[in-house]
C-alpha positions in Angstrom: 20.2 17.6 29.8 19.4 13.7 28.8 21.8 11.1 28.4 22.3 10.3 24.8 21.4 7.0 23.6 24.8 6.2 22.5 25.6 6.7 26.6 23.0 4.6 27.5 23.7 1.9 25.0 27.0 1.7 26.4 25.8 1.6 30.4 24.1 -1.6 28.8 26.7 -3.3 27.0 29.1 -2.5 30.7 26.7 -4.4 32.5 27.1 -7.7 30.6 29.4 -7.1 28.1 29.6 -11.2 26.9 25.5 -11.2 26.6 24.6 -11.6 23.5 23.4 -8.1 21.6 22.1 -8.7 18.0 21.4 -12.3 16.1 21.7 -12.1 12.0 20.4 -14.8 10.5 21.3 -13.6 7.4 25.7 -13.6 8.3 24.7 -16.5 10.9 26.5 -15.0 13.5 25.8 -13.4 17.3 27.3 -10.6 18.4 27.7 -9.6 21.8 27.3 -5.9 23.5 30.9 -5.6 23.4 31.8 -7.1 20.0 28.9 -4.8 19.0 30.3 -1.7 20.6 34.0 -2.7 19.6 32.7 -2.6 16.1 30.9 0.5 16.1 33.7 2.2 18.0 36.0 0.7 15.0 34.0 2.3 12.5 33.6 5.8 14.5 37.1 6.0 14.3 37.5 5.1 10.8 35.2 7.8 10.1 37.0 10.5 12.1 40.2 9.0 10.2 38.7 9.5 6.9 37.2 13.5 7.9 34.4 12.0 9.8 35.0 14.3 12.5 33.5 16.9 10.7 29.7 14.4 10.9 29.5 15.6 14.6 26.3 17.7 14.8 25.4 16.9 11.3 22.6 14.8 9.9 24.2 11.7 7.9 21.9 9.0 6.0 22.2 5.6 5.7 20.8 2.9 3.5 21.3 -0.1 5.7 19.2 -3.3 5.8 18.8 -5.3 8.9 20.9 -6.9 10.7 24.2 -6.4 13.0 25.3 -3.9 10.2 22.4 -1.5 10.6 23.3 -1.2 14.2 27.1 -0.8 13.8 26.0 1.8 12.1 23.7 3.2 13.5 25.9 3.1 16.5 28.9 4.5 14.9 27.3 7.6 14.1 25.9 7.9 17.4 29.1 8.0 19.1 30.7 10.3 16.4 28.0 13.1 17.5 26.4 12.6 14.1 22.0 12.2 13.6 21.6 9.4 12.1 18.6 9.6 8.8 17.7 5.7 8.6 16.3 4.8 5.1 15.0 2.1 3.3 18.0 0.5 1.4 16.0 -1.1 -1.3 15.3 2.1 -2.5 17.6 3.5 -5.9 20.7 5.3 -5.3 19.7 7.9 -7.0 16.4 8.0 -4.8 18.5 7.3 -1.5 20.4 10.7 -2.4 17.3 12.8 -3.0 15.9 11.6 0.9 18.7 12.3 2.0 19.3 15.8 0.8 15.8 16.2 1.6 16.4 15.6 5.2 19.3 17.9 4.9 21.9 15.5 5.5 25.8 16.3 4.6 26.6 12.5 3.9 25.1 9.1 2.9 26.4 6.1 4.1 25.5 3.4 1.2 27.2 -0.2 0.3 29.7 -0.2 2.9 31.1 3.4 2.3 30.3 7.3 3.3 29.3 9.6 0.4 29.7 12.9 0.9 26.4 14.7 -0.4 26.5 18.1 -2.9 23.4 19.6 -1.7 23.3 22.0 1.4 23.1 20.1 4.4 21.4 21.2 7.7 22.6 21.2 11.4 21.3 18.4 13.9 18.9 20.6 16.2 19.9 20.5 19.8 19.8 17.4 21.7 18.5 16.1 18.0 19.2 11.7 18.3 18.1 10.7 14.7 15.7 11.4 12.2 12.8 9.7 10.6 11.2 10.2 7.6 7.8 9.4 7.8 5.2 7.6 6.0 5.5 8.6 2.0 2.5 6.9 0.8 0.5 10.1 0.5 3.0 12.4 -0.3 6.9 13.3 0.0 8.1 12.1 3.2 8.5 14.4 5.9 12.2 14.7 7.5 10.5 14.5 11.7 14.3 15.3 13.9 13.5 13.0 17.4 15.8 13.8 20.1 17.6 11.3 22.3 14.9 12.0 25.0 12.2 11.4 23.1 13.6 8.0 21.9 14.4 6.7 25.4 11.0 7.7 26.7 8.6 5.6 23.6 11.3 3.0 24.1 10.3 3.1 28.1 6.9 3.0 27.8 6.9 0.6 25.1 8.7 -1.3 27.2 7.1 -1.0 30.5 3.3 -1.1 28.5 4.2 -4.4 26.9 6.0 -5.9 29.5 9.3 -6.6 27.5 12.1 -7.3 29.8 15.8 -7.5 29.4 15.4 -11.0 29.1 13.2 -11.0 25.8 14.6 -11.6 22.7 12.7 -9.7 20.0 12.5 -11.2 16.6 13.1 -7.9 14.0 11.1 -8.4 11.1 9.7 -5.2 10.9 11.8 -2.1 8.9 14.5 -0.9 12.3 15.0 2.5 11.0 11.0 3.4 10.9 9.4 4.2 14.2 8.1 1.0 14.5 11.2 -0.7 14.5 12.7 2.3 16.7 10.5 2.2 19.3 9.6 -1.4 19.9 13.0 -3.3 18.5 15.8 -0.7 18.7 15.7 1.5 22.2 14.7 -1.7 24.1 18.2 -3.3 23.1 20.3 0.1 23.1 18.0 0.7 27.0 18.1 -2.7 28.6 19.9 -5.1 25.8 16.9 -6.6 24.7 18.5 -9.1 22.0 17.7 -8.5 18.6 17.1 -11.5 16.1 17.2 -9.7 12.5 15.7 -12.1 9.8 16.6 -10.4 5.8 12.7 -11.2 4.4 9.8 -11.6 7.0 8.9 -15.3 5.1 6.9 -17.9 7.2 9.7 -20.2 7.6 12.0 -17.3 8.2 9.8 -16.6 10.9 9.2 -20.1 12.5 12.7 -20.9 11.9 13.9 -17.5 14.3 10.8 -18.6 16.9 12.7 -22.4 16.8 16.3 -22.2 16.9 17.0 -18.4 18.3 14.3 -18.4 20.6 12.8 -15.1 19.7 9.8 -14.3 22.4 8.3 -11.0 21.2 7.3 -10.5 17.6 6.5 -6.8 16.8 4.4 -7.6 13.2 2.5 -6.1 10.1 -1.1 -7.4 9.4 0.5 -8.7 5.7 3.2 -11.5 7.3 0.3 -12.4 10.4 -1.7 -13.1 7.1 1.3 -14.8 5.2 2.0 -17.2 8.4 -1.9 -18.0 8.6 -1.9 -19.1 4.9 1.2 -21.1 5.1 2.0 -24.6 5.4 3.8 -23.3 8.8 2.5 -26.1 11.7 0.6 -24.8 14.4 3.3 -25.5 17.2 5.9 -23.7 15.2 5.9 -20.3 17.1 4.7 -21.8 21.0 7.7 -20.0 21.9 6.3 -16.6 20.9 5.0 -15.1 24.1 3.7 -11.9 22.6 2.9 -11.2 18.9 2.2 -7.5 18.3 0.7 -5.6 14.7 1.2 -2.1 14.2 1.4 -0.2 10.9 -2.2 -0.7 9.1 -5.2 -1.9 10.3 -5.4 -5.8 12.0 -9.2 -6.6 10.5 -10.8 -8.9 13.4 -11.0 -12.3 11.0 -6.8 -12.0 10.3 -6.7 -11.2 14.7 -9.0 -14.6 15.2 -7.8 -16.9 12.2 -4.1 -16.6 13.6 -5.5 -17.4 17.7 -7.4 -19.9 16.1 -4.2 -21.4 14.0 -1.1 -20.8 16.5 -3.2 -20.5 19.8 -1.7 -17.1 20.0 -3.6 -14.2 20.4 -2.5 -10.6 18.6 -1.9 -7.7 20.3 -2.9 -4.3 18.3 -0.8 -1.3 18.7 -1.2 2.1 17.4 1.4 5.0 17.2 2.5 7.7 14.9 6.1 8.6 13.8 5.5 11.7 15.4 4.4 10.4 18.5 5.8 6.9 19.3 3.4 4.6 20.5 0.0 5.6 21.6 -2.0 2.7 22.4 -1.7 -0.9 23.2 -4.2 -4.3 23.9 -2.8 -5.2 26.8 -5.0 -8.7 27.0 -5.4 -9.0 23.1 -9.6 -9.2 23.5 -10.2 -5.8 21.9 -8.0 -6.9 18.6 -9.6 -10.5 18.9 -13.1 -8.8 18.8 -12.1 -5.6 16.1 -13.3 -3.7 19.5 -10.5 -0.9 18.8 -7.0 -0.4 19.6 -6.2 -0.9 23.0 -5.4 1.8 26.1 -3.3 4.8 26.0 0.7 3.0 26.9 1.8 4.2 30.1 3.0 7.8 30.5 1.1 8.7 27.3 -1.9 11.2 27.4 -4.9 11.2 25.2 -7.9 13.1 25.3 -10.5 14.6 23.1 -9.9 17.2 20.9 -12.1 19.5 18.5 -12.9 17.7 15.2 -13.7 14.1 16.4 -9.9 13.7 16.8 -7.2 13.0 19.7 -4.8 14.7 21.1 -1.5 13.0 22.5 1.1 14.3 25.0 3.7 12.5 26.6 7.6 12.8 26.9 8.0 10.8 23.6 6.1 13.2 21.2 8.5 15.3 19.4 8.5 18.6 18.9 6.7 20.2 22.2 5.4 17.4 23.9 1.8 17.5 23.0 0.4 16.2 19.0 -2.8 15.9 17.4 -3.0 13.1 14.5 -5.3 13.3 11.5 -7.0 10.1 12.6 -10.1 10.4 13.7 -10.8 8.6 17.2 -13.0 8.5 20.2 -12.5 7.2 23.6 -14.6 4.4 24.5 -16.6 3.6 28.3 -14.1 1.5 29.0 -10.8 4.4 27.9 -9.8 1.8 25.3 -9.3 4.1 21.6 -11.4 3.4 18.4 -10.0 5.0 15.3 -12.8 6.0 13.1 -10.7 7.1 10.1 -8.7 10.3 9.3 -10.2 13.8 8.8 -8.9 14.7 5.7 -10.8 11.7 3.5 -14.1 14.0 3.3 -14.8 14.6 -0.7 -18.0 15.3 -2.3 -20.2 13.4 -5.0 -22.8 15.3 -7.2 -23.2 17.8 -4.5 -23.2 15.2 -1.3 -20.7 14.7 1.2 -19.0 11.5 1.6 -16.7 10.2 4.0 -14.4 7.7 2.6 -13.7 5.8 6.1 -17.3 5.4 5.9 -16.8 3.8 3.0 -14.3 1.4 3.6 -16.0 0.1 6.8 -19.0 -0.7 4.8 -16.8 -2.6 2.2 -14.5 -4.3 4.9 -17.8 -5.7 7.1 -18.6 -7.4 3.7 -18.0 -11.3 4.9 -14.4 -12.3 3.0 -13.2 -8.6 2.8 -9.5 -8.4 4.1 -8.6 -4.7 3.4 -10.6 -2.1 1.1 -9.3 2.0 0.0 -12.0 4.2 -1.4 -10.7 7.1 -3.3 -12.4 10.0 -6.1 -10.8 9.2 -9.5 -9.8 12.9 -10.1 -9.6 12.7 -13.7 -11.9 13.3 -16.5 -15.9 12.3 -15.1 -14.5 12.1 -11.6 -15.6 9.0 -9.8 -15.5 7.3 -6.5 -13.9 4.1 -6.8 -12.4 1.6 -4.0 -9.8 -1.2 -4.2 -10.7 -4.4 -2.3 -8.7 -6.9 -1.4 -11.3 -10.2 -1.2 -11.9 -13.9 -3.2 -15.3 -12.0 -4.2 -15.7 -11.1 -7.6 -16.4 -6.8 -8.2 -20.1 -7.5 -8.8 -20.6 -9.8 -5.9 -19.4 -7.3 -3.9 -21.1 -3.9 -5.0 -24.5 -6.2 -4.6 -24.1 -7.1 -0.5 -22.4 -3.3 -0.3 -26.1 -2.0 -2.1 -28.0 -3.5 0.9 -25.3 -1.6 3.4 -24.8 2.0 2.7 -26.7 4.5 0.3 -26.5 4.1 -3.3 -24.9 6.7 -4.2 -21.9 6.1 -2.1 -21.4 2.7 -3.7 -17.9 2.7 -5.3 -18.9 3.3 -9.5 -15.4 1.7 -9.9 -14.5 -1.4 -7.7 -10.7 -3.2 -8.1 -10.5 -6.4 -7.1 -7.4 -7.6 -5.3 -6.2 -11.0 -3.6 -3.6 -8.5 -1.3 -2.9 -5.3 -1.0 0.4 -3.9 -2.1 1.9 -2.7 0.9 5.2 -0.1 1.7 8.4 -1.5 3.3 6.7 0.1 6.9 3.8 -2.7 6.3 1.5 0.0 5.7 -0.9 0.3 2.7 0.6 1.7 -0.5 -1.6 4.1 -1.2 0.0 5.4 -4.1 -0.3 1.9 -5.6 -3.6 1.7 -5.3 -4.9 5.3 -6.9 -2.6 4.4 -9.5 -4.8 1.3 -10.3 -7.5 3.4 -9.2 -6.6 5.9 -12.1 -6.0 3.3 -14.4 -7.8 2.9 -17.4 -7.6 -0.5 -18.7 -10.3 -3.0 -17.1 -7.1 -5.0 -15.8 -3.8 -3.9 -14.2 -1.0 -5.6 -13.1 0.2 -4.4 -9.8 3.3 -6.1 -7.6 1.5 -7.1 -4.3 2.8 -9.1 -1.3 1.5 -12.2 -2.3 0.2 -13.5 -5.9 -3.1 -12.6 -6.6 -6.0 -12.4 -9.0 -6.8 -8.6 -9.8 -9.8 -7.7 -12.2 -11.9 -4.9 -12.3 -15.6 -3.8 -13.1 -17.7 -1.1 -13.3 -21.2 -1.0 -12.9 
């Protein structure tokens, strides 16, 4: 059987105990592997004091934003043989209580204090390390149970893919409870005390500042701050300390890859995974995200190859469940091995008869020159339409006139929402539910809450 992570968190912390663990801005305070373990241990044992010993081998939520706190506890619950369910802690009580019970947990831990949860709660599966919800943009979110294997292996080849060292100091930005976070901020501190530099809202200056006075090195990113830092008054030398910058989560359009090169003299890395599979691929050199050439090479110790559907098939000792997954992303595997994703295979509807793939759709719109982002999806009420959200300084007419020249007319969007951002979910990802509801909407103009001010009007033809 595996060592757990709480185990091999504290081999770490043994091995240079005074190093410094975790760095919150936020408190403006360090803490060490053992002033980090002290605490967790602390809180373990308040727990167990309080009828926490009765969390071992149960699933137990927590609401926690980042930041030395998240891993106490995080690291707390670990070591009293609970799974931990990370959640966003923006999120409502009352909606913090419902993903919990979904993910069949027995408590919540919330504002500093455990709540014991009325609904039935489920059992930790064997060898079961945490759970993550994934991705609830299209849907409820899905309670995925990861066991401590499989979190120690993505956080290896993570790791050993993007060459981050025990020496690195990664600069958390990024959500640490969704796999993102887990895989490429969290295992590599708990595996090899990678420190931690946890910044409360991923601002430019946030940013430049934890680059300038904490000397963060790797910088695991979402497409929406890359964009934020490129648009800011943020100097050019401001992050020549960074000596990777990596963007998972949504797509990295080639003009956001080469504006930020071209500002910071940094080129991105793109990295694709799945919550169900950890990290997939990586750009080892950053040209195939510098020339929107796809997403890299399969990481190290992960297997892809083709599977029926125009879709890929992923095995390593990372994927949960039995070792071997098939995302709805559809992808190919280039000359060269490298991975292009070609959209997922569930975004096929039909218009007056016709076929219409709606990754097809949104290429066209996003190789219109000035197009940042674009979702095409079928109005599904009364005279159901096709209609896209674009996210551009073009005006809705301007841009259904290039996009006539590109693809049929009949797969031209009747509806087209202009945006100057997309709204975006606290994993960086698109909100998808956002955007059909503007979609769906039917004044001419809708006020959405995006990630930066924008101008939003809409047109039909």
């Amino acid at each position: 059987m595996s060592e757990s992570m709480f185990k091999l968190w504290m081999a770490t912390a043994r091995r240079a105990p005074s190093a410094v663990a975790v760095t919150d801005r936020e408190a403006r305070r360090d803490w060490t592997r053992e002033g980090l373990s002290r605490a967790a241990g602390e809180l373990a044992a308040s727990l167990a004091r309080g009828g926490g010993a009765a969390l071992a081998g149960h699933r137990v939520a927590m609401a926690v934003p980042n930041g030395a706190e998240w891993f106490k506890v995080f690291l707390a619950l670990l070591g009293a043989g609970a799974s931990p369910v990370p959640m966003d802690s923006s999120e409502p009580e009352v909606a913090q209580r419902a993903l919990a019970a979904s993910a069949g947990a027995s408590h919540l831990w919330s504002a500093g204090a455990l709540h014991r949860l009325a609904s039935r709660s489920r059992r930790a599966a064997p060898g079961e390390c945490l759970v993550k919800l994934t991705s609830g943009s299209s849907g409820a979110p899905k309670a995925l149970s990861v066991t401590h294997a499989q979190l120690a292996a993505d956080g290896r080849q993570i790791c050993e893919s993007m060459g981050i060292g025990p020496g690195d100091v990664n600069l958390a930005a990024i959500p640490l409870g969704y796999s993102y976070g887990l895989g490429n901020v969290v295992a590599p501190l708990l595996l090899q005390g990678s420190r931690s530099v946890c910044i409360s809202a991923a601002l430019p200056h946030a940013v430049a500042a934890a680059v300038r006075e904490d000397g963060a090195t790797v910088f695991p990113a979402v497409p929406p701050i890359l964009r934020a830092l490129v648009e800011s008054d943020v100097p050019a030398g401001s992050l020549k300390g960074l000596r990777l910058v990596i963007s998972a989560g949504s797509p990295l359009s080639r003009d956001l890859a080469q504006a930020f090169a071209a500002k910071f003299g940094i080129r991105v890395h793109g990295f694709y995974g799945t919550s169900e599979t950890g990290g997939i691929a990586y750009d080892r050199n950053g040209e195939a995200t510098l020339e929107g050439r796809s997403v890299g090479t399969p990481l190290s110790g992960v297997s892809v190859t083709a599977a029926p559907g125009g879709r890929l098939r992923v095995a390593s000792p990372a994927v949960a469940g039995r070792g071997a997954f098939t995302p709805a992303d559809r992808a190919v595997i280039d000359k060269a091995g490298e991975l292009v994703l070609q959209g997922r295979t569930d975004r096929m509807v039909k218009i007056a008869g016709r076929r219409v793939d709606l990754a097809e759709v949104e290429a066209a719109l996003r190789s219109v020159p000035r197009v940042r982002d674009a979702h095409a999806a079928m109005d599904t009420g009364p005279g159901a339409s096709l209609g896209a959200a674009v996210a551009t300084d073009h005006s809705a007419a301007a841009v259904r006139r290039i996009l006539r020249g590109r693809i049929a007319p009949w797969k031209v969007p009747e509806r087209i929402v202009v945006l100057g951002e997309f709204p975006r979910t606290a994993r960086g990802k698109t909100d998808v539910a956002k955007l059909r509801q503007l979609l769906a909407a039917p004044r001419i103009a809708t006020s959405i809450s995006t990630f930066s001010a924008s101008r939003q009007t809409s047109a039909r033809r």
